[in-house]
Backbone bond lengths (Angstrom), bond angles and torsions (degrees), N, CA, C in turn:
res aa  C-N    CA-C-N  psi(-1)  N-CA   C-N-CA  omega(-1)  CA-C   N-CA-C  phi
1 X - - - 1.436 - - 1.513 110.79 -
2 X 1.511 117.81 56.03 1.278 129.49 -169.68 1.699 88.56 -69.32
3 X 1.451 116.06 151.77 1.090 138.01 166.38 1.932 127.41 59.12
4 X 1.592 76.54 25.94 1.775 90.78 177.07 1.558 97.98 -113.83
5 X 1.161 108.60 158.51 1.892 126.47 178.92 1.615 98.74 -120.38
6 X 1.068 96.52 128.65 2.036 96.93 145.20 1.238 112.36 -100.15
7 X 1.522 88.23 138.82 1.724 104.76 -169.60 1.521 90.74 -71.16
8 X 1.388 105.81 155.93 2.030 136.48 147.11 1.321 106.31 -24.10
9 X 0.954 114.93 103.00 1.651 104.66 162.40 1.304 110.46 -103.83
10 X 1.546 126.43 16.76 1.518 109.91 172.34 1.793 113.01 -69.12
11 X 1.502 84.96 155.09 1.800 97.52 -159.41 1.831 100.21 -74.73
12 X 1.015 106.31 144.80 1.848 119.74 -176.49 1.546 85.52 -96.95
13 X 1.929 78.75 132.34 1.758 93.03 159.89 1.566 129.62 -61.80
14 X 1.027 152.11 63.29 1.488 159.51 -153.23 1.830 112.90 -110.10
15 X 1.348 97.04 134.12 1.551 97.35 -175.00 1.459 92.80 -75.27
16 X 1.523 94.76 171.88 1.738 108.40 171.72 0.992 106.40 -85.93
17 X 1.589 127.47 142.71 1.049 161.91 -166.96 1.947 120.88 -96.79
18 X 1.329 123.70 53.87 1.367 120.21 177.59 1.820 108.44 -59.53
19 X 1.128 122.18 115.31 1.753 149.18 156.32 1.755 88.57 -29.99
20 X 1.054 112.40 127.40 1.608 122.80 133.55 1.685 118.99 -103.99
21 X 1.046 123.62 -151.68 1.640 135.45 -169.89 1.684 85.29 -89.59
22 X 1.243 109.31 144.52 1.479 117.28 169.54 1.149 121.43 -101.88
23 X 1.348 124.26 147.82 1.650 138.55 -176.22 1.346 135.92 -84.06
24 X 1.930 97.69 46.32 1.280 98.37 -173.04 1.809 126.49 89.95
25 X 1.553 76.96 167.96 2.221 76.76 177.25 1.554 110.09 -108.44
26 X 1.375 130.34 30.18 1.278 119.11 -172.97 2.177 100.49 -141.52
27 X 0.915 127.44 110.47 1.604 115.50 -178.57 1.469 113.87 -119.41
28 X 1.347 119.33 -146.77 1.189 108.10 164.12 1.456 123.81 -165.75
29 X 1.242 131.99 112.51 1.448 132.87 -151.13 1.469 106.50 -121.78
30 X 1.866 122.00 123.88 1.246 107.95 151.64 1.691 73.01 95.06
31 X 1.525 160.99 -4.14 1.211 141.09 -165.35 2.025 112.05 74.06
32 X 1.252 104.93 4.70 1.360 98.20 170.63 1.861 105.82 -124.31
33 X 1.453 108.10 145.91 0.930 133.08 179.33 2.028 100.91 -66.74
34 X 1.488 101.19 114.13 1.917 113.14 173.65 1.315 113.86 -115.52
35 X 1.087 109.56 151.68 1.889 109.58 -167.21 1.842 79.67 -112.35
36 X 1.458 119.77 160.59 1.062 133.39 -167.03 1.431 98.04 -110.38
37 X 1.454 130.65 -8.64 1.690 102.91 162.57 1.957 89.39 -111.59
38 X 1.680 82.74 161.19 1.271 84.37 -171.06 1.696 97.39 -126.20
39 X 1.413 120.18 114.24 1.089 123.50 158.05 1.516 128.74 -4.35
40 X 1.276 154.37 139.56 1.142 165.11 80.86 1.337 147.00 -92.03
41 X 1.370 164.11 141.20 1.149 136.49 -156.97 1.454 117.20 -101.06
42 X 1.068 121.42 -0.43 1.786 135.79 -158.97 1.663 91.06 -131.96
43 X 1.564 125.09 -14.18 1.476 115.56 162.54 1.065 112.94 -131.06
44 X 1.779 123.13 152.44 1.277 96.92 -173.04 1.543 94.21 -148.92
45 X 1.591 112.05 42.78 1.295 113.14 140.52 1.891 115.72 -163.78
46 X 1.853 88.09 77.79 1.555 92.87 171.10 1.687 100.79 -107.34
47 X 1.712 115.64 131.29 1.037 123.87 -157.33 1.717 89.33 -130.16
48 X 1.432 110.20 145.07 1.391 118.97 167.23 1.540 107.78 -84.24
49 X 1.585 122.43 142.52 1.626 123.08 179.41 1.635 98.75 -107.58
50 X 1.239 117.90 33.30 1.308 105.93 -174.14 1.654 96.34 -93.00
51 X 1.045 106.25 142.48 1.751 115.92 175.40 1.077 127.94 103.34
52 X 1.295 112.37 9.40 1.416 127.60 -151.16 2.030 84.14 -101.59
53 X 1.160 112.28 146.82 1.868 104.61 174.24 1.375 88.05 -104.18
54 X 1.347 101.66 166.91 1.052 123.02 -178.21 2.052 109.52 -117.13
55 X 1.208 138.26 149.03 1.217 147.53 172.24 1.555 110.38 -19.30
56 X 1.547 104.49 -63.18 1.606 124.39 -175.86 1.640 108.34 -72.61
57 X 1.667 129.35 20.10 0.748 138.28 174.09 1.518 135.51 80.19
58 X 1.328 94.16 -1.39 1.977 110.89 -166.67 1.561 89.89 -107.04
59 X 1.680 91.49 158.96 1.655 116.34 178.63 1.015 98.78 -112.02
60 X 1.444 96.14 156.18 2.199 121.16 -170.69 1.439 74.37 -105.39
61 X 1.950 82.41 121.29 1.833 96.72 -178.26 1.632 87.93 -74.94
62 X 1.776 103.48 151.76 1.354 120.43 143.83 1.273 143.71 -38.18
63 X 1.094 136.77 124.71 1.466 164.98 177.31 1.570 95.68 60.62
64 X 1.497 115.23 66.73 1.525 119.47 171.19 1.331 99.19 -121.33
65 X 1.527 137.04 -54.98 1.586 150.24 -170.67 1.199 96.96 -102.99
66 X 1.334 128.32 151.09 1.201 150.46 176.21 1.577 120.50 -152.44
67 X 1.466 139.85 125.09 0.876 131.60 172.76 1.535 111.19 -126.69
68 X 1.688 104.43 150.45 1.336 120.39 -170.32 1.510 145.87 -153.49
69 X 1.460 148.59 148.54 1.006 129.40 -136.34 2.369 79.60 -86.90
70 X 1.129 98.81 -149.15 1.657 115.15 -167.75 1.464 96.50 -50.01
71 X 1.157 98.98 123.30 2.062 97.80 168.86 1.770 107.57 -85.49
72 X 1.419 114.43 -16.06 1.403 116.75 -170.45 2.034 103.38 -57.81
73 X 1.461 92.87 -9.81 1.964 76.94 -172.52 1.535 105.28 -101.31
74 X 1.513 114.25 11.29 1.122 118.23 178.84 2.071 91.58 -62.82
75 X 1.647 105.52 131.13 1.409 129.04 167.51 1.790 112.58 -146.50
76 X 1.078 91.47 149.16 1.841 98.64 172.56 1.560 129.50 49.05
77 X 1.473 124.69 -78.45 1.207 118.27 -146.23 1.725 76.02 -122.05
78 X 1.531 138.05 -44.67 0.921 146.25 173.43 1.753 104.02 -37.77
79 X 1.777 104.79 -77.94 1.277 112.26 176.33 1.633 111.04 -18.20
80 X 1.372 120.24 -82.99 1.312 142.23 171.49 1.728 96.68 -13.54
81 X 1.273 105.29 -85.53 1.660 105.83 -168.13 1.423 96.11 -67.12
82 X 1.119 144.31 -54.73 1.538 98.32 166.98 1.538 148.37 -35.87
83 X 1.574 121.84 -42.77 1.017 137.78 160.25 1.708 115.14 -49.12
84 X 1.322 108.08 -37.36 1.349 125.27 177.09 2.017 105.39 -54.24
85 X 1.357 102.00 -37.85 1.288 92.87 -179.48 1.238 152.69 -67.29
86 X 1.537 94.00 -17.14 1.348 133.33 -170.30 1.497 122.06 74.55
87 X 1.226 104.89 35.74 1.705 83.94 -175.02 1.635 102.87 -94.72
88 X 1.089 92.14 130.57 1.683 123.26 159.16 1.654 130.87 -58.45
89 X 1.465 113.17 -49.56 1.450 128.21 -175.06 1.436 101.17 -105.25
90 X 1.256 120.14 128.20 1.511 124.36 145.54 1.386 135.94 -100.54
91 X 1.125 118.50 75.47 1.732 114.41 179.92 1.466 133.60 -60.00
92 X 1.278 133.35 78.57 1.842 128.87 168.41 1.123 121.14 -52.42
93 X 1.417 94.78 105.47 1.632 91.95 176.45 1.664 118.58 -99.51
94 X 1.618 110.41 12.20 1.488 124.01 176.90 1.632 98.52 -64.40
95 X 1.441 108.65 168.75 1.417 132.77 160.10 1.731 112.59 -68.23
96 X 1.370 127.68 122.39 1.210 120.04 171.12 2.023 128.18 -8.03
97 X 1.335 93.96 -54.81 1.072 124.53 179.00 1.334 114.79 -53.64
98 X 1.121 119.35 -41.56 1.483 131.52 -175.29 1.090 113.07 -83.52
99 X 1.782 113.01 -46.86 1.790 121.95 166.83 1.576 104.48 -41.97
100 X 1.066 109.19 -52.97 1.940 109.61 -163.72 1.660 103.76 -79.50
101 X 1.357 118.99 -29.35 1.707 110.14 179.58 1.510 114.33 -78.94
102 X 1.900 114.29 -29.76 0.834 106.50 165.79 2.101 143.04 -117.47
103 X 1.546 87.40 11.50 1.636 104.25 171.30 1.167 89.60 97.67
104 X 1.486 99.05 160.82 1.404 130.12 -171.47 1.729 107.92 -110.79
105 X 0.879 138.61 158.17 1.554 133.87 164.79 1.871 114.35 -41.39
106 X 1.179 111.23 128.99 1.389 104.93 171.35 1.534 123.34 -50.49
107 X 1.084 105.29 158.52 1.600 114.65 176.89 1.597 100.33 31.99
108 X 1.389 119.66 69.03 1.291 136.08 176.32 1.752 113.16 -49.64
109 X 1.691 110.73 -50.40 1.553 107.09 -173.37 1.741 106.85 -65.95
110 X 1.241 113.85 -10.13 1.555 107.30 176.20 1.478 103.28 -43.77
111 X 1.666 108.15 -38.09 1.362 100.08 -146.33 1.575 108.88 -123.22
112 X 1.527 127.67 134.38 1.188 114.85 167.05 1.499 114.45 -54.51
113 X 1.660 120.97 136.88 1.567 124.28 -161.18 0.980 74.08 -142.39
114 X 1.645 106.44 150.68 1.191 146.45 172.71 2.029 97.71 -137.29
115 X 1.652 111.58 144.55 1.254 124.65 155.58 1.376 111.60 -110.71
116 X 1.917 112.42 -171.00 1.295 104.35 172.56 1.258 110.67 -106.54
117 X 1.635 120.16 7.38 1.645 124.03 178.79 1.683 108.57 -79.78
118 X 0.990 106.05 135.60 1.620 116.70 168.43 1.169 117.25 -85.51
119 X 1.635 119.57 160.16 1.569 128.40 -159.51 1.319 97.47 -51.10
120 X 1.749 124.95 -29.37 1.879 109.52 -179.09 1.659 101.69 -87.04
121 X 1.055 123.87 54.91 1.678 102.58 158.81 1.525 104.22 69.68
122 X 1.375 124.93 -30.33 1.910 118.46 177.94 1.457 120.77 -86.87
123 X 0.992 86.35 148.00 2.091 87.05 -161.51 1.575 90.60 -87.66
124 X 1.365 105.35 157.86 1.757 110.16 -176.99 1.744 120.00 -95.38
125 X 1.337 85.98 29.77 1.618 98.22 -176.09 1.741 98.67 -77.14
126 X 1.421 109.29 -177.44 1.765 92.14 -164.53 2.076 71.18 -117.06
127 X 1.388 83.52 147.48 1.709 118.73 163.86 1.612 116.13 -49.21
128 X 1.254 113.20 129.41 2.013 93.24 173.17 1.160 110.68 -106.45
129 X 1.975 122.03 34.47 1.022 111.71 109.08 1.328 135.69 -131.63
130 X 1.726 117.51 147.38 1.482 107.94 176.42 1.116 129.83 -16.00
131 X 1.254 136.63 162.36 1.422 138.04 173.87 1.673 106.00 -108.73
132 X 1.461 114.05 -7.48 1.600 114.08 151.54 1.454 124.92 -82.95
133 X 1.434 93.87 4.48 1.893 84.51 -170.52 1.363 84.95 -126.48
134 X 1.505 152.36 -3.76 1.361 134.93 150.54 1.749 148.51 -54.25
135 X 1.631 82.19 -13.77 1.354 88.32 178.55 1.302 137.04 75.09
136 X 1.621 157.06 162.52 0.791 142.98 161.93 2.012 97.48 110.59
137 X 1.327 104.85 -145.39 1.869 113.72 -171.89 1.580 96.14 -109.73
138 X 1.110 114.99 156.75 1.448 128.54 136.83 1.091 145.22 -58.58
139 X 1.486 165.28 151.14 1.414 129.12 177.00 1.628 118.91 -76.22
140 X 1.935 91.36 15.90 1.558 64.93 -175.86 2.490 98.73 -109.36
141 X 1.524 99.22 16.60 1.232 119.77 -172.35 1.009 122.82 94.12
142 X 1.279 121.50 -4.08 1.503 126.04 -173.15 1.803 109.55 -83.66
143 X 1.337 125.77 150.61 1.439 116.26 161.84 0.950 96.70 -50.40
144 X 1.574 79.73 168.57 1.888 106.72 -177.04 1.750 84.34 -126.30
């Protein structure tokens, strides 16, 4: 893989981000009018989050975040306009299980990736049940 880089994946300092009500499917970036789903033929729900305000009063600029169903069917003309977008970071937020049954984004080292499994194999999705009402130790020995 002569003459390829992997991007930086060190993590950017960034405040947290609380969701308010969103502004619709049509915004506008750069002085041109953007529709918030974005066509592909192999996906058929990658949506732009730009415009959306946030709690603390600020908007998620346009065509920066993007979210989407499986990137693994990205092929051909799709691939291309994806690449076209520039995104840099890929975050999985599937279950291990789901990454491997249903593919990962092509040519994965292009891109700094992130999943939702942690260094032990457990995904960081939350439990449906508490971890006060399970019972048993903590890891640190103490009841729970």
């Amino acid at each position: 893989m002569s003459g390829t880089t992997t991007p930086s994946c060190r993590p950017r300092r960034c405040r947290r981000l609380r969701w308010a009500v969103g502004t619709g499917e049509v915004g506008e970036h750069g002085g041109v009018r953007v529709e918030r789903h974005i066509g592909f033929a192999r996906l058929h729900n990658f949506r732009d989050l730009g415009g959306y305000r946030t709690v603390d009063g600020r908007t998620v600029a346009w065509r920066k975040v993007y979210r989407a169903d499986s990137l693994g069917k990205l092929r051909g003309a799709d691939w291309e306009r994806f690449l076209g977008l520039g995104v840099r970071t890929v975050v999985d937020l599937r279950y291990p299980r789901e990454i491997e049954a249903k593919g990962r984004v092509p040519e994965a080292q292009r891109f700094c990736t992130r999943t939702a499994a942690s260094s032990t194999g457990r995904t960081t999705r939350p439990r449906s049940t508490p971890p006060s009402t399970r019972g048993g130790t903590s890891r640190t020995g103490s009841p729970r």
